[in-house]
VOLUMNU-619274 format. One record per residue (C-alpha): residue in three letters; x, y, z negated. Coordinates in steps of 0.2 Angstrom, whole numbers, plus 2048, in hexadecimal, padded with zeros to 3 digits. Layout:
BEGIN
ALAXYZ...
END
This chain:
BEGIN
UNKB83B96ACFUNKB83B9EAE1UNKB84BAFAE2UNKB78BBDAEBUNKB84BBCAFCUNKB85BA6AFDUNKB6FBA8AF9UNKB6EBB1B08UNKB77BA7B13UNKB68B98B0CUNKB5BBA4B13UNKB51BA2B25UNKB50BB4B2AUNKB45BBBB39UNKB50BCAB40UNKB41BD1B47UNKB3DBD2B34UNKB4ABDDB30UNKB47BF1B2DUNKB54BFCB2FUNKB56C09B22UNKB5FC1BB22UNKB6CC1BB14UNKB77C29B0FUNKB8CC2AB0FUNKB8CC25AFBUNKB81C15AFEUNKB89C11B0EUNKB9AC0FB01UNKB94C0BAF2UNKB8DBFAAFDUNKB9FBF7B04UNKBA5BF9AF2UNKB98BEDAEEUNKB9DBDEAFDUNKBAEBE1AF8UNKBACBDDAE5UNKBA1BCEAEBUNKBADBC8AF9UNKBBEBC9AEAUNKBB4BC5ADAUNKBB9BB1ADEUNKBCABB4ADCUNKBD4BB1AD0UNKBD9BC0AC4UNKBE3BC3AB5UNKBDABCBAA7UNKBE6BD6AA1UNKBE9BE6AA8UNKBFCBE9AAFUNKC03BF7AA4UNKC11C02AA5UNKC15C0CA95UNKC1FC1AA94UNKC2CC20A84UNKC20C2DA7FUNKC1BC39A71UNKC0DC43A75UNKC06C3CA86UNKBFEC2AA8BUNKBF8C28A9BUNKBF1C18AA3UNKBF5C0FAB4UNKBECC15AC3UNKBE0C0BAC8UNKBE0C07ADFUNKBD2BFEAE7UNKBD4BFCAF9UNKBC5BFAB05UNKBCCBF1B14UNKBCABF5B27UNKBB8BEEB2AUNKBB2BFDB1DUNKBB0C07B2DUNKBB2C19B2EUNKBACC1FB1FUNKBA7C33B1EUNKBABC3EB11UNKBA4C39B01UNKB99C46AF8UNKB98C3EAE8UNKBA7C38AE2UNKBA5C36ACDUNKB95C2AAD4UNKBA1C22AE2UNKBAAC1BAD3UNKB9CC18AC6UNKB9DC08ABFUNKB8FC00AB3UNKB90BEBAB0UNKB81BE9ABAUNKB7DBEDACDUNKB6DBF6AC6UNKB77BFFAB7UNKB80C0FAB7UNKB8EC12AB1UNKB97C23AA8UNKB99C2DAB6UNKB89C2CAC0UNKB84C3DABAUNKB95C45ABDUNKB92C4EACDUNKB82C57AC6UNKB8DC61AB7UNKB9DC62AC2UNKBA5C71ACBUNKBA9C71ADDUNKBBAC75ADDUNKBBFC71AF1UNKBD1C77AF1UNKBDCC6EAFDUNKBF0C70AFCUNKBFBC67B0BUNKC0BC60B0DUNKC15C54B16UNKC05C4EB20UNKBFAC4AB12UNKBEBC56B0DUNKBE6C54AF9UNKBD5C5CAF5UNKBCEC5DAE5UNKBBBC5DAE6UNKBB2C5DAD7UNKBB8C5FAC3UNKBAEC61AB1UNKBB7C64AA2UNKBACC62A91UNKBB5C6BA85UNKBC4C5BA83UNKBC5C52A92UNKBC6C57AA4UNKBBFC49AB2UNKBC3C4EAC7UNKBC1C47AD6UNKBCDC48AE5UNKBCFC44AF5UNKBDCC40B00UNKBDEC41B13UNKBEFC3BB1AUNKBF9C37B2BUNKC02C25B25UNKBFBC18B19UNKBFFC1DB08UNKBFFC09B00UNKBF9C0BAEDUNKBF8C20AE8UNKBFFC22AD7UNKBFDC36AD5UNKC04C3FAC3UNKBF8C46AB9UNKBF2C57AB7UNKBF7C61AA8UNKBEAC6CA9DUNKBF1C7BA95UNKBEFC7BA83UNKBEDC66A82UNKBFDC5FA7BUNKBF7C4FA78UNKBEEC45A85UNKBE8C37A8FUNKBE3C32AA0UNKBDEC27AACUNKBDDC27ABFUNKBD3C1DACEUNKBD8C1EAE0UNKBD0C15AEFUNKBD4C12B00UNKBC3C15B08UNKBC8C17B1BUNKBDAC14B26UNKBE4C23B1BUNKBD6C28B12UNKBD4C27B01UNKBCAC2FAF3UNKBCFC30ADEUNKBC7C33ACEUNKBD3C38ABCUNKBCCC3EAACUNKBDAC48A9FUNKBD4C46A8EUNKBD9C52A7DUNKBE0C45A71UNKBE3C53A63UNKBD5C5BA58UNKBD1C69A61UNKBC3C70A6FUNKBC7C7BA80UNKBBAC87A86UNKBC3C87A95UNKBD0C7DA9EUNKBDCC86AA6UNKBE3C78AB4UNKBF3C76ABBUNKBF5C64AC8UNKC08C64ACEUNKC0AC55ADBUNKC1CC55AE1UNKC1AC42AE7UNKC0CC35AECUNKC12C24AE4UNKC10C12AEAUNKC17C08AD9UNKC13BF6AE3UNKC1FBFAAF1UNKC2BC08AE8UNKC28C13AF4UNKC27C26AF1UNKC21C36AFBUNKC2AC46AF8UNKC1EC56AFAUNKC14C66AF2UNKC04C66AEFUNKC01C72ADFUNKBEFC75AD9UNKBEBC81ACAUNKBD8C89AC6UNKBCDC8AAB6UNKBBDC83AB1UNKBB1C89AA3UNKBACC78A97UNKB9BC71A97UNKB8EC73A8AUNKB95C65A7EUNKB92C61A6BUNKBA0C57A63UNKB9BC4DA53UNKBA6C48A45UNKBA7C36A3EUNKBADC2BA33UNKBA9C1CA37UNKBB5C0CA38UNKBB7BF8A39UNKBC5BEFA34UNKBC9BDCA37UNKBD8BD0A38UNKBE6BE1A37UNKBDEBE8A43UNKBD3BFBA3EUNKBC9C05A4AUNKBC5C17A45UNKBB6C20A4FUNKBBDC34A4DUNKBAFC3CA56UNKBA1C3BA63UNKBA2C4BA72UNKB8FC4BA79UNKB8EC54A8AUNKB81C58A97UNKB87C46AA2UNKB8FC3BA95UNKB96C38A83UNKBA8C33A7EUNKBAEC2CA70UNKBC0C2EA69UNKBC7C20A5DUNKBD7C1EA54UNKBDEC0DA51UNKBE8C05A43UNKBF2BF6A44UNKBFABEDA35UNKC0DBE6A36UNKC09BD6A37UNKBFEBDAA46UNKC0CBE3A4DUNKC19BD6A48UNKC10BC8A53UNKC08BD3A62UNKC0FBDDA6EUNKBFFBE5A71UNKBEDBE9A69UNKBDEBF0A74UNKBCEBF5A71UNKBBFBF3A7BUNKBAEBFAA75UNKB9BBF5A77UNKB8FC03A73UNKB7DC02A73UNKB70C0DA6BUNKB62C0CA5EUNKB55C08A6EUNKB60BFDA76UNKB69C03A83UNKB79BFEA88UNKB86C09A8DUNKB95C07A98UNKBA3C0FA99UNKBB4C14AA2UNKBC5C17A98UNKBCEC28A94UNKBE0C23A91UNKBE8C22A7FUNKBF8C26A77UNKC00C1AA6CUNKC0FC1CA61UNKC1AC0EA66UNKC22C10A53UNKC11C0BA4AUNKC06C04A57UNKBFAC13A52UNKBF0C15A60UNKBE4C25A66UNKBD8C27A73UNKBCAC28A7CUNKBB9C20A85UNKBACC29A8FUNKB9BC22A8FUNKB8BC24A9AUNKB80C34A94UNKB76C2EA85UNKB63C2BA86UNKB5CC3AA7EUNKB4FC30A73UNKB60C27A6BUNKB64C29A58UNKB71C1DA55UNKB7FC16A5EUNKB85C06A5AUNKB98C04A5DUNKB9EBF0A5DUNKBB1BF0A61UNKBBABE3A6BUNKBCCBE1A66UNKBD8BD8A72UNKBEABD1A6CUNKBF4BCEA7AUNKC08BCCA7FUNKC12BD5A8AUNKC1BBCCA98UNKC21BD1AAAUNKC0FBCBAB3UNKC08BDAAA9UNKC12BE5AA2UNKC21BF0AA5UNKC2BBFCA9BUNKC36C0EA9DUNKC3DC1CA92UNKC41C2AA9DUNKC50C31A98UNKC5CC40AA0UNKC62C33AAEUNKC52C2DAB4UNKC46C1EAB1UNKC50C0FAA6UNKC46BFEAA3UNKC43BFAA90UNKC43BE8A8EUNKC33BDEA88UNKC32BDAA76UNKC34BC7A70UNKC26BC4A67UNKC1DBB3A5EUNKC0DBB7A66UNKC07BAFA76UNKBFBBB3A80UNKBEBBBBA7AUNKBDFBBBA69UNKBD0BC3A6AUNKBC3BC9A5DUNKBB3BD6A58UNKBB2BE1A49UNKBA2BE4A41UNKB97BF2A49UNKB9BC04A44UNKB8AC0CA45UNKB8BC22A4AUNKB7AC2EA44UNKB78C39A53UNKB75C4AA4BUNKB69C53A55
END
């Protein structure tokens, strides 16, 4: 089947026919974004994501994610909406979890320099248990693929995170990170602190040593978080759904997952993927949170955030996706950090190859109005 792009180049267009419109910055990049996913979506990919886990107790964060837009993306201007800048849904038409981000966030606009590079953070929301910012970053030499740390919450002891960057111009880029509350508890307040002592480029190992400090507060959103109970079980493999957070521009939903020794025996690891629709039919996409897993037990605990539920909804209906998978060096890598640095853990031997994938039965959620 020809895509949209190769149907177009069948047509017989007049140019006289052609009417300009007036568009603004975000359509302007969200188009690029648009050609580029076109231009790439032919070749070949791995469907595993690479991994890097870290010997860890009460922090799991994922890998940063780094799109680049090449040269012919022009001179892009500064990007008012960020949060909708990286809203994905799994349809041109759809949108995804962050679309109505910019609406419920706080313009924070504090720029700290160092060494030639100026990091701003623009906009944050916190709902009560996780924390989601955008930034942008400004420098004078090409900074390859950013890999920034992570900021820290006070009062959060266990959580994850996840993190976007993209080259949107030569040495410009722009980033999006949520910091999510594993543990059982509610912040009216997030009291912020984001130490950057070094930009990170993990393809090429190459590191850049500088100071960019950021600390400032922000009061949570009106939020209601729901308890639950429900759960699906299949093949050693058990989801738990804990509780639903409803906020103003989204919903999230934290899980736990089980995994059985003989799971754990075979695999080296077990992800989850969910597809949630409610009671009217809407679908919802979503954008993942980071986790935590106990390496011990395969226990693992985290978090999704969903587009904001359709008001008219009663019912959500939760089918998850469980993928079994091994580790090898294509998409995975392993360190413990000790007193003396960063020391490689060598990848397990295990029987199973590959991956096995599956669906447990549909956990169904009563919104409580």
């Amino acid at each position: 089947m020809k895509d949209i792009y190769e149907l177009f180049n069948d047509l017989n267009i007049d140019e006289n026919e052609i009417e300009e419109m007036e568009v603004n910055e975000l359509e302007k990049a969200n188009i690029k974004k648009s050609l580029k996913k076109a231009i790439t979506m032919k070749k070949k990919r791995s469907s595993w994501k690479k991994s890097v886990a870290v010997a860890s107790i009460l922090v799991g964060f994922s890998v940063t994610t780094f799109v680049t837009y090449p040269a012919y993306a022009g001179n892009i201007p500064v990007i008012d909406d960020i949060f909708r800048f990286f809203d994905t849904g799994k349809t041109d038409k759809e949108t995804g979890p962050y679309y109505d981000y910019k609406k419920y966030s706080n313009e924070i606009n504090m720029t700290k320099e160092s060494n030639g590079i100026k990091i701003t953070v623009n906009d944050a929301v916190f709902d009560g248990k996780t924390l989601t910012l955008t930034y942008s970053i400004d420098s004078e030499q090409d900074l390859g693929n950013v890999d920034l740390s992570m900021p820290r919450i006070t009062g959060m002891k266990a959580y994850g995170g996840t993190g976007k960057t993209s080259k949107i111009d030569t040495n410009k880029y722009v980033g999006m990170l949520t910091v999510s509350n594993l543990e059982n508890k509610k912040l009216d307040v997030a009291n912020i602190k984001w130490d950057i002592d070094s930009i990170q480029n993990p393809d090429h190992q190459t590191v850049i040593k500088g100071d960019w400090k950021f600390a400032f507060s922000l009061d949570a959103t009106d939020s209601k978080i729901q308890l639950t109970d429900g759960s699906a079980e299949k093949n050693g493999v058990k989801v738990n759904i804990g509780k639903v957070s409803l906020n103003p521009m989204s919903f999230i939903v934290y899980y736990d997952q089980e995994i059985a020794e003989m799971v754990k025996n075979k695999w080296d690891g077990v992800d989850v993927e969910f597809e949630i629709k409610d009671d009217l039919g809407n679908i919802y996409s979503s954008e993942d949170n980071g986790g935590m897993r106990d390496e011990a037990s395969y226990h693992t605990s985290g978090s999704k955030t969903f587009k904001k539920l359709e008001p008219n909804a009663s019912r959500l209906i939760i089918t998850p996706h469980i993928t079994l998978r091994d580790f090898n060096p294509d998409n995975f890598a392993s360190v413990e950090i000790t007193k003396d640095g960063e020391k490689e853990i060598p990848l397990p031997e295990k029987p199973g190859k590959g991956k096995e994938e599956f669906v447990l039965k549909d956990i169904i959620i009563n919104i409580k109005k």
